[in-house]
N, C-alpha and C positions, 0 to 999 in steps of 0.2 A: 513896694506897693502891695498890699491886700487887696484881693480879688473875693468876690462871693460867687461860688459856682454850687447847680443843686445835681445831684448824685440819683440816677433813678435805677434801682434793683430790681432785678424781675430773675425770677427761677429760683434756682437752691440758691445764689445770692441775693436774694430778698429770703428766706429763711433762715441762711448763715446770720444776716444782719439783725433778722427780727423786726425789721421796716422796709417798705417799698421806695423810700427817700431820705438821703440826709441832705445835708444846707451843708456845707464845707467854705469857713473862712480861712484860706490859704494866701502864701506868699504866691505873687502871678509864678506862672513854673509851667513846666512843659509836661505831658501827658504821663509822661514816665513816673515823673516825677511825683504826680498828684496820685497815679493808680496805688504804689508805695506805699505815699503816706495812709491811703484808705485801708489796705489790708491790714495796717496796726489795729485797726480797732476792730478784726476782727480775728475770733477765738485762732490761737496759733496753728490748731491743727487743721480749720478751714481755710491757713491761708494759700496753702498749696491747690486749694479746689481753683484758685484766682490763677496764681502767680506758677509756672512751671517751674520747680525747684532745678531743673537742670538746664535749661534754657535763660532762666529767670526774665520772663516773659511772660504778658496776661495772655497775647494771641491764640496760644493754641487751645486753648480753655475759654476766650468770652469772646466776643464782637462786641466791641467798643467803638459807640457812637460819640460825636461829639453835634451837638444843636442837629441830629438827624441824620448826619453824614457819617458814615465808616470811614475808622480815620486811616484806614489803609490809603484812601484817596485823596487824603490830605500828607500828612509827614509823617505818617506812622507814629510810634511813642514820641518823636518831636514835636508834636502840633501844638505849640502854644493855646493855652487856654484864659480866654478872657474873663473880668467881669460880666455875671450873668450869663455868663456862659451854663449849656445840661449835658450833664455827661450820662449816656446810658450804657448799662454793663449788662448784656444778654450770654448765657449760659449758653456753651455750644455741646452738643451729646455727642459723646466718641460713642461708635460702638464695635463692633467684631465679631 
């Protein structure tokens, strides 16, 4: 079953992207699953700004919303995602 979920970018991921939204018609799938297939479309060497190459994980790098909620408090990268479902990917600042 195909699901339509919208992808909303704010920060360096919204400049990696080049847009503040995409439309994503995906197979229904689970968050992990979906954050993945999103970093293919974008340029190879921003995909590590997303995805922790040694973790391989978005967490340490974004706060991933799903319909407004932090999906920490749902299942974490398992949160099933619906039709019509908004995914928001907020940039978190390491600093030192």
């Amino acid at each position: 079953m195909r699901i339509h979920v919208e992808v909303r970018l704010l920060g360096m991921f919204r400049s990696i992207a080049g847009t503040d939204r995409l439309s994503l018609e995906i197979r229904r799938s689970d968050m992990k699953s979906i954050i993945k297939a999103l970093v293919k479309s974008f340029p190879s060497e921003a995909r590590k700004l997303l995805i922790d190459p040694d973790l391989d994980d978005p967490r340490p790098n974004a706060l991933i919303l799903l319909n407004g909620r932090e999906i920490s408090v749902l299942s974490g990268l398992g949160t099933e995602v619906a039709d019509g479902d908004e995914i928001t990917l907020i940039p978190v600042v390491h600093g030192g």
